[in-house]
C-alpha atoms as one frame of an Amber mdcrd trajectory, in Angstrom:
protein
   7.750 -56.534  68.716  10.975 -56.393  66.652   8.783 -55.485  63.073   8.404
 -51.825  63.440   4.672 -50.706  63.712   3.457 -48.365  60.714   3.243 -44.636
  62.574   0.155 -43.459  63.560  -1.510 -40.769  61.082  -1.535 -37.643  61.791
  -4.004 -35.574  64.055  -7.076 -34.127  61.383  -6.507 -30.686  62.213  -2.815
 -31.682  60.956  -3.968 -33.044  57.783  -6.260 -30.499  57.259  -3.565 -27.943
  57.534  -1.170 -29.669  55.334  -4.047 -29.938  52.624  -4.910 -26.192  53.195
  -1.257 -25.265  52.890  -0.721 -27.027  49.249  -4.025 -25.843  47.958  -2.667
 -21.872  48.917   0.442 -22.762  47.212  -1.557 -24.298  43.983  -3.707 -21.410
  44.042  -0.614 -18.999  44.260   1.138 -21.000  41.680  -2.069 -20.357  39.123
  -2.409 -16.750  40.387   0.933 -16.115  38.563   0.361 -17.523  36.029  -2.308
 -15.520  35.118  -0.347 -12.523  36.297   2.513 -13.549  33.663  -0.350 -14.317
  31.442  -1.656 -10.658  31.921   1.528  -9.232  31.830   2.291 -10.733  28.454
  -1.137  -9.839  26.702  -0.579  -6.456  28.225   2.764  -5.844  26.165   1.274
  -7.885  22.588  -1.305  -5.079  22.744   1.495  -2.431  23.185   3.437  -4.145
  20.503   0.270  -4.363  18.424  -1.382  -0.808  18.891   2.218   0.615  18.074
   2.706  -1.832  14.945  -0.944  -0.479  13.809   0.002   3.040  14.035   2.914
   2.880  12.074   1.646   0.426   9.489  -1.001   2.534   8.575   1.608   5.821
   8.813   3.682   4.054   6.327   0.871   2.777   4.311  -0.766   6.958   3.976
   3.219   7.425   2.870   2.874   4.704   0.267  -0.031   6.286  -1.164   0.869
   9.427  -1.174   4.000   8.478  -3.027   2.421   6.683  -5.830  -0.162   9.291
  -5.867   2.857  12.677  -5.779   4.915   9.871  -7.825   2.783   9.538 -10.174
   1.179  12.781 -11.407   5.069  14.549 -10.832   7.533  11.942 -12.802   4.745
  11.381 -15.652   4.257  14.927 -16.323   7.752  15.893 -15.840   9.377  13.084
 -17.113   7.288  12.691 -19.804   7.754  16.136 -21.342  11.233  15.751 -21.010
  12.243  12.659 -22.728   9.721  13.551 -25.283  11.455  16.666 -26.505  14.795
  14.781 -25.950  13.594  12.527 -28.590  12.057   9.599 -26.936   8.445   8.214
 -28.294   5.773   8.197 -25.757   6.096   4.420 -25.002   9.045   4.436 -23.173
   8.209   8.189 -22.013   5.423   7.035 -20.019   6.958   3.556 -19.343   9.654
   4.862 -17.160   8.122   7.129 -14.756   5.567   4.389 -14.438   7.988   1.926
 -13.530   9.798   4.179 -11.079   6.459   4.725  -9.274   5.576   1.361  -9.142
   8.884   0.495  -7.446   8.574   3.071  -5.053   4.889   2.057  -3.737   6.653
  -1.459  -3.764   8.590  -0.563  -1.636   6.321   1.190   0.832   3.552  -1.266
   1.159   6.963  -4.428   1.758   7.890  -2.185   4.799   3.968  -1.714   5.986
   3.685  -5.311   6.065   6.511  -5.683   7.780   6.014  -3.809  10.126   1.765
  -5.096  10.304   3.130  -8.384  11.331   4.034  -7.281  14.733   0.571  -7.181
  15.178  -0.551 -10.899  15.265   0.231 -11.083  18.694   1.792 -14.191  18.044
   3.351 -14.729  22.067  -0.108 -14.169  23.604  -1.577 -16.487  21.164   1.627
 -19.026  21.524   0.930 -19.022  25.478  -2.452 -19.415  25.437  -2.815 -22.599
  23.208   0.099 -23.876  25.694  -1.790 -23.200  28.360  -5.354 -24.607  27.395
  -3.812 -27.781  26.274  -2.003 -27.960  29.771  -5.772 -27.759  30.985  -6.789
 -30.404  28.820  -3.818 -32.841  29.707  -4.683 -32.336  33.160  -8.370 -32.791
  33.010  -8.435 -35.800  30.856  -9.607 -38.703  33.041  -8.343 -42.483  32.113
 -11.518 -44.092  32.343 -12.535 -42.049  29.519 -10.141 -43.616  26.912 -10.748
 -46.691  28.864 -14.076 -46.647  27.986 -13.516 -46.084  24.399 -11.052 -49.097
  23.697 -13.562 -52.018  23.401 -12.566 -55.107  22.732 -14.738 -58.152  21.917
């Protein structure tokens, strides 16, 4: 009797405890994960709805410019550097140009400020988290089955 003797399992209401225990503490483990989850998607449509709002703000600004910019530096402009002594080439050329760079300039910052709208986290997290699933879910006796050889 000097080998020790394996101990003897557990009682079953034991084990059953212990196995109820870790499958509370899995399912509170996923519960905040979805929580984060929620959390996050919760703040990309903040992000988003605000990003929207002002994109399209800026964009109504952009077109109002090239339409005020337009119709005001043409006429104006025009008239003047044509009695200054400029042809109307470059009379209309300029004003155009100046308009053009100004309703540039509007529709860089809309874009800029669109592409806080992708909700690139939420969609970051999500892909991480549904090819965690798919890690976990693949069984080896599936890509056992498909390595054949004769």
């Amino acid at each position: 009797m000097s080998e020790s003797e394996p101990n003897p399992p557990p009682p079953l209401t034991e084990s059953a405890r212990s196995v109820y225990e870790a499958a509370r503490q899995v399912a509170a483990a996923w519960g905040g994960q979805f929580a984060a989850l929620r959390r996050l998607l919760a703040a990309d449509f903040a992000l988003a709805r605000t990003a929207l709002v002002q994109g399209l703000v800026l964009l109504f600004v952009a077109a109002i410019l090239f339409g005020t910019a337009w119709v005001l530096l043409t006429v104006l402009a025009v008239w003047a550097m044509h009695s200054a002594g400029l042809g109307w080439a470059l009379s209309i050329g300029l004003p155009l140009l100046l308009s053009t760079a100004l309703g540039t300039l509007a529709i860089w910052h809309a874009s800029r400020a669109l592409k806080l709208a992708d909700m690139e986290a939420s969609r970051h997290e999500v892909s991480q988290w549904v090819a965690a699933l798919g890690a976990t879910t693949e069984s080896p006796r599936a890509d056992a089955s498909t390595d054949r050889t004769l």
